[in-house]
C-alpha positions in Angstrom: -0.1 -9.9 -13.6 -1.4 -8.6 -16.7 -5.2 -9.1 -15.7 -3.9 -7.5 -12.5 -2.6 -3.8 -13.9 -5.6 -3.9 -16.3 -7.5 -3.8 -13.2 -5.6 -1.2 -11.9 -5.5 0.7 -14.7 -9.5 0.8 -15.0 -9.5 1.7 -11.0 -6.7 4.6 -11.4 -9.2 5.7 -14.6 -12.4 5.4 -12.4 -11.0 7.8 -9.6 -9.0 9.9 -11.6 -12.3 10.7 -13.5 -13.9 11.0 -10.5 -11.4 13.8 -9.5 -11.1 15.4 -12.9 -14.7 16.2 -13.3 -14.9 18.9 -10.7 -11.8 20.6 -11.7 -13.2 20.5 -16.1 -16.5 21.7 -14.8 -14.7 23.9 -12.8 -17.7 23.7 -10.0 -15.8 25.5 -7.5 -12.3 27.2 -7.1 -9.8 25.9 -4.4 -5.8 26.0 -3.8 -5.4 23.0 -2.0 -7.2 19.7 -2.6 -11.0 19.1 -1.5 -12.1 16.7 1.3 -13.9 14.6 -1.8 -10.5 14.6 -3.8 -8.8 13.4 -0.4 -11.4 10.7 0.3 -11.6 9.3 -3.3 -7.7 9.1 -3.4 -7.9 7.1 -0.3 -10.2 5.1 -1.7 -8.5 4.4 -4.8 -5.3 3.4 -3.3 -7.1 0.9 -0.7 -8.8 -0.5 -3.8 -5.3 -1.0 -5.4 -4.5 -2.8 -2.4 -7.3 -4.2 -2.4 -6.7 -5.8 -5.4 -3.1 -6.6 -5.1 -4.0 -8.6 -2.1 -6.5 -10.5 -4.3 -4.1 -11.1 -7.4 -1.8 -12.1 -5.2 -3.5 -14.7 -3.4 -3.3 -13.1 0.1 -7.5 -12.8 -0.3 -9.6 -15.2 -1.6 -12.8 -14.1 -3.8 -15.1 -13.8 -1.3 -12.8 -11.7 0.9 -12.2 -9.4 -1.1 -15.7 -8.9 -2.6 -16.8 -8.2 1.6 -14.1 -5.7 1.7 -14.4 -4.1 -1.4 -18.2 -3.6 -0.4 -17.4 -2.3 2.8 -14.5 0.6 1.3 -17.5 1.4 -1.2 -20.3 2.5 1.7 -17.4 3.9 3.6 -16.2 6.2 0.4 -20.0 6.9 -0.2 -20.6 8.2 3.9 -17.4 9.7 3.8 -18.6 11.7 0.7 -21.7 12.3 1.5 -21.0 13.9 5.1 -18.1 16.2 3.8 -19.0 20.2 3.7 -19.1 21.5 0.5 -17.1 24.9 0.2 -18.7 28.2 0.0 -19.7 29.0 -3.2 -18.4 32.9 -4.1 -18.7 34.5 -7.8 -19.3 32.9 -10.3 -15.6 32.0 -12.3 -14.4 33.9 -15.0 -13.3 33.2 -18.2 -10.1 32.8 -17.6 -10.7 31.2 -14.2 -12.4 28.7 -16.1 -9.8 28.3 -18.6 -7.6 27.0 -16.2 -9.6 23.9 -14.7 -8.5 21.7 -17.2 -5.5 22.6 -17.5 -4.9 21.9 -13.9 -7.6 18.4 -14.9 -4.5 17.3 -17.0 -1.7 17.6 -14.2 -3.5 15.3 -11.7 -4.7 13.4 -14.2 -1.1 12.3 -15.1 -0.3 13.2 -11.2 -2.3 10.9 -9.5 -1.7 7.4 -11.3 1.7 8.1 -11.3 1.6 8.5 -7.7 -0.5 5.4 -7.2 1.9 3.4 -8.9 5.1 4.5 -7.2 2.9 4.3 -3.9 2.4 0.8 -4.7 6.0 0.2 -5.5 6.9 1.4 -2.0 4.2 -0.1 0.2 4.9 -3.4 1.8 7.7 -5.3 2.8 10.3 -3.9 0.7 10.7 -0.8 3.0 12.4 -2.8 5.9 13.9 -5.6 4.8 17.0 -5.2 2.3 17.0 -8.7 0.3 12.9 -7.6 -0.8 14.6 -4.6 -2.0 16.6 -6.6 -4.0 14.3 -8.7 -5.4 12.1 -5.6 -6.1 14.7 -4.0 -7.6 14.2 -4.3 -11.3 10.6 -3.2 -10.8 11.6 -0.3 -9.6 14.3 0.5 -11.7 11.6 1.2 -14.4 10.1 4.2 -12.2 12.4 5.8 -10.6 12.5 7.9 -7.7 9.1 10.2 -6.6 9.7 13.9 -8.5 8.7 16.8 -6.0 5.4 17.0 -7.4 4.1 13.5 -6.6 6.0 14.0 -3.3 4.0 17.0 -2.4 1.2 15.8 -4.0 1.2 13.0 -1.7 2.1 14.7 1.3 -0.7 17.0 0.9 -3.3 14.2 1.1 -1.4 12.9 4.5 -1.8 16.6 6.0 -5.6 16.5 5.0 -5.8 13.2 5.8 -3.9 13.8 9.4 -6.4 16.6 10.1 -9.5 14.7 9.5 -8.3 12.3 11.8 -7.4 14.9 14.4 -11.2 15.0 14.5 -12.4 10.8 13.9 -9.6 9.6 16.1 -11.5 5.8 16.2 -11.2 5.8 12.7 -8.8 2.7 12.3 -8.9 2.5 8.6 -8.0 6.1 8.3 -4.9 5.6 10.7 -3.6 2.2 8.6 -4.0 4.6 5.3 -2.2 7.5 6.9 0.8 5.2 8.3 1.2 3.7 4.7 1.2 7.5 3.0 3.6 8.3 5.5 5.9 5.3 4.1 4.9 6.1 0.5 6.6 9.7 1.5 9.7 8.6 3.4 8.4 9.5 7.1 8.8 6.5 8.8 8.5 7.9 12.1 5.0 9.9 11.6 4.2 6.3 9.8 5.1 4.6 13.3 3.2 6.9 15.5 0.0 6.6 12.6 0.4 2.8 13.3 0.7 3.1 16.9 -2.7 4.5 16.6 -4.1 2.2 14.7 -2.7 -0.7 16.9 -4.5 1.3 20.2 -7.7 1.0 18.8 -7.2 -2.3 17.5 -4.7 -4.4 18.9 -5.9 -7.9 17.7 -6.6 -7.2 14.2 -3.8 -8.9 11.9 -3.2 -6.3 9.5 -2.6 -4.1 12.0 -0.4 -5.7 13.7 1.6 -6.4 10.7 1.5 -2.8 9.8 2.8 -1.8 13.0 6.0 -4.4 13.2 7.4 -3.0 9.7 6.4 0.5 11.0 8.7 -0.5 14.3 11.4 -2.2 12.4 11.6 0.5 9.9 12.4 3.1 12.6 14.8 0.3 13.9 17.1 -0.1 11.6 15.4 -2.5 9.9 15.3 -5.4 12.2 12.5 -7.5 13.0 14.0 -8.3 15.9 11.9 -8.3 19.7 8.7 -6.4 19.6 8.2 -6.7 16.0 9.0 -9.9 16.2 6.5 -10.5 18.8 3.7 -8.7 17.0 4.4 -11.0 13.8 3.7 -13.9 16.5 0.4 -12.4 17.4 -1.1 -12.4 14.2 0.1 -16.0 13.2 -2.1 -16.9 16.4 -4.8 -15.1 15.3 -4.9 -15.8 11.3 -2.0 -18.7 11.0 -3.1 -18.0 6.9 -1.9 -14.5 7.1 0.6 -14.2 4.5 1.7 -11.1 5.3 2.5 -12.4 8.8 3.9 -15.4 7.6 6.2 -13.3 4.7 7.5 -11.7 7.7 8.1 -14.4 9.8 10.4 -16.1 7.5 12.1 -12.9 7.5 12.6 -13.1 11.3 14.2 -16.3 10.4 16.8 -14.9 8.1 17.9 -12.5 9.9 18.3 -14.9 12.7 20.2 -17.0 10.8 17.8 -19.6 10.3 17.9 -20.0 6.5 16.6 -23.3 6.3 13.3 -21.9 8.2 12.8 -19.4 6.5 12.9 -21.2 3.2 10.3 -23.3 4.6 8.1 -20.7 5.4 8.5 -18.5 2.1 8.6 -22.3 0.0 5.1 -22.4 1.6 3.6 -18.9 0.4 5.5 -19.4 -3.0 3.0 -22.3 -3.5 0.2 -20.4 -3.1 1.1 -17.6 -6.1 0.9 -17.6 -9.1 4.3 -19.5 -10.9 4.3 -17.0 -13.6 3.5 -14.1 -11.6 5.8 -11.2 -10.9 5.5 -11.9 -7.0 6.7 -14.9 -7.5 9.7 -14.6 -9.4 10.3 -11.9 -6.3 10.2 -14.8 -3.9 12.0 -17.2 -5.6 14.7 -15.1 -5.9 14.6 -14.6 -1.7 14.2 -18.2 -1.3 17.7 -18.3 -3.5 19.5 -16.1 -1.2 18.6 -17.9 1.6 19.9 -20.9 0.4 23.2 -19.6 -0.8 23.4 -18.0 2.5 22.6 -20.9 4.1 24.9 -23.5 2.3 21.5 -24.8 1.6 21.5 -27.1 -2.1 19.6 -25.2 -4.3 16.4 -26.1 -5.4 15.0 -28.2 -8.3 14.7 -26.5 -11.0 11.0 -27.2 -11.2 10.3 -24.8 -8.0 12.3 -22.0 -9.1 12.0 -21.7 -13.1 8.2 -20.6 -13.6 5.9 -22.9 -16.5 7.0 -21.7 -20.3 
C-alpha cells in the first residue's frame, strides 16, 4: 500500500499541476471550471483507478499499461479538440493577484476530493459489511465539506453536458455514474450507468457498474437483475474480481455463507497479505463465518506475514 499512495500522490501532483498552472499564469479569467480542468480531473481520477486496480491485483502489468496508454491519447484528443474561451482584456493587477490565490484552493481542493472520491467508489456503497470493513479508513477523512461537494458536482454538470453532446462516449458515462456516487446521487448514477450499459452491454465493468448502481437504488440488494448482471460478466471474464467480489456477496445475502467464503477465500489469495484490501477482506470473510456457524479460519489465512 505504501508504493500504492506514493503513486497516487505523484498522479494527484501531476494533474493538480496541470490545473494550477493556468489559474498562476492567470491565462484567462473564468467563474466556473474550464473544459481542460474538467477533462484532466477525469483523467486523474481514472488513473487513480487505474492504479488501484493494479495495486490491487484486479490488473495485471500489461493491462494496465494498455489502458493507461489508451486514457493518455483519449486525455490528449479530448484536450486538444476543446474550444478555448474568448480571450477579453488583458487582466488587471488585481485580477491577477487573485489566480493563485484561487491556485491554492484547488490545489488543496482537488486531492482532497480525489481521495474521499476513492474512499467512496466501489463496493462499499451498497453492501453494509464492506462498510464495515472500510470503516476505519474512513473514519480518518471524514465526511465531504460543501466545497469538495460542489466542487465535485460541478465537474458531473460539465461532465453531464459534454455528454449531452458525445452520447457514445462509454467511458464518459462509467465516470459520470461513479461522480454521481462520489456525490451521493445514486439515482442520476443509475441512469449514467444505464447509459453506459446501452452502449455496451457485454463489457464487464459495465456491467458491474450498473448492478451496484441498481442495487444501490434498491435498497442495497443484489438480489434479481443485479444479480443476473454479476452472472454475465463471470461468463464473459470468469477472472473479473469485481464480479466475483460481488458474487460472493450475492451469496451472503442469500444466506450462503459458506459460498461466499469460498469465493472471497479465492480473491484474498490473489492480494497482497499485508495489504490494506486485504485485511478488508479478511475481516468479511470473518463475518461470514460467524454468521454462518462456520469454524473460523487458521490463523495463517487471516493474520497477515510480520
Amino acid at each position: 500500500m505504501i508504493i500504492f499512495w506514493i503513486l497516487a500522490a505523484g498522479l494527484m501532483a501531476l494533474a493538480v499541476l496541470f490545473v494550477v498552472l493556468p489559474l498562476v499564469r492567470a491565462e484567462e479569467a473564468s467563474s466556473t471550471p474550464s473544459q481542460d480542468s474538467l477533462n484532466l480531473q477525469v483523467f486523474r481520477q481514472r488513473l487513480e483507478e487505474l492504479d488501484a486496480d493494479l495495486s490491487a491485483g484486479f490488473l495485471d502489468q500489461a493491462q494496465y499499461d494498455d489502458a493507461r496508454r489508451d486514457l493518455e491519447r483519449e486525455l490528449l484528443s479530448d484536450v486538444g479538440d476543446t474550444p478555448q474561451a474568448a480571450v477579453g482584456k488583458p487582466q488587471t493587477k488585481t485580477s491577477y493577484g487573485r489566480a493563485p490565490t484561487l491556485a491554492l484552493i484547488l490545489a488543496i481542493l482537488l486531492p482532497t476530493a480525489a481521495v474521499l472520491g476513492y474512499l467512496k467508489l466501489g463496493n462499499g456503497e451498497i453492501i453494509p459489511s464492506l462498510e464495515t470493513a472500510a470503516g476505519d479508513t474512513a473514519s480518518g477523512v471524514g465526511g465531504m465539506d460543501a466545497g469538495a461537494m460542489a466542487s465535485l458536482e460541478t465537474l458531473a454538470q460539465g461532465l453531464a453536458e459534454r455528454l449531452a453532446k458525445e452520447p457514445d462516449n462509454l467511458d464518459g458515462w462509467l465516470m459520470l455514474g461513479r461522480t454521481y456516487f462520489a456525490v451521493n446521487q445514486p439515482a442520476k448514477a443509475l441512469d449514467a450507468l444505464e447509459h453506459a450499459y446501452k452502449l455496451d452491454p457485454r463489457q464487464p465493468g459495465v456491467l458491474v457498474a450498473y448492478a451496484e448502481a441498481i442495487a444501490e437504488n434498491s435498497g442495497n440488494s443484489l438480489a434479481g437483475r443485479p444479480t443476473e448482471l454479476i452472472r454475465t460478466a463471470l461468463e464473459i471474464e470468469p477472472d473479473n474480481t469485481s464480479a466475483r467480489w460481488l458474487s460472493g456477496m450475492v451469496d451472503y445475502q442469500k444466506g450462503l455463507f459458506s459460498d461466499a467464503v469460498t469465493t472471497w477465500e479465492g480473491i484474498l489469495a490473489e492480494l497482497d497479505s499485508a495489504g490494506e484490501e486485504a485485511a478488508q477482506m479478511r475481516q468479511m470473510i470473518a463475518e461470514a463465518r460467524v454468521r454462518g456457524g462456520l469454524p473460523a479460519a487458521a490463523a495463517s489465512t487471516t493474520v497477515p506475514p510480520q
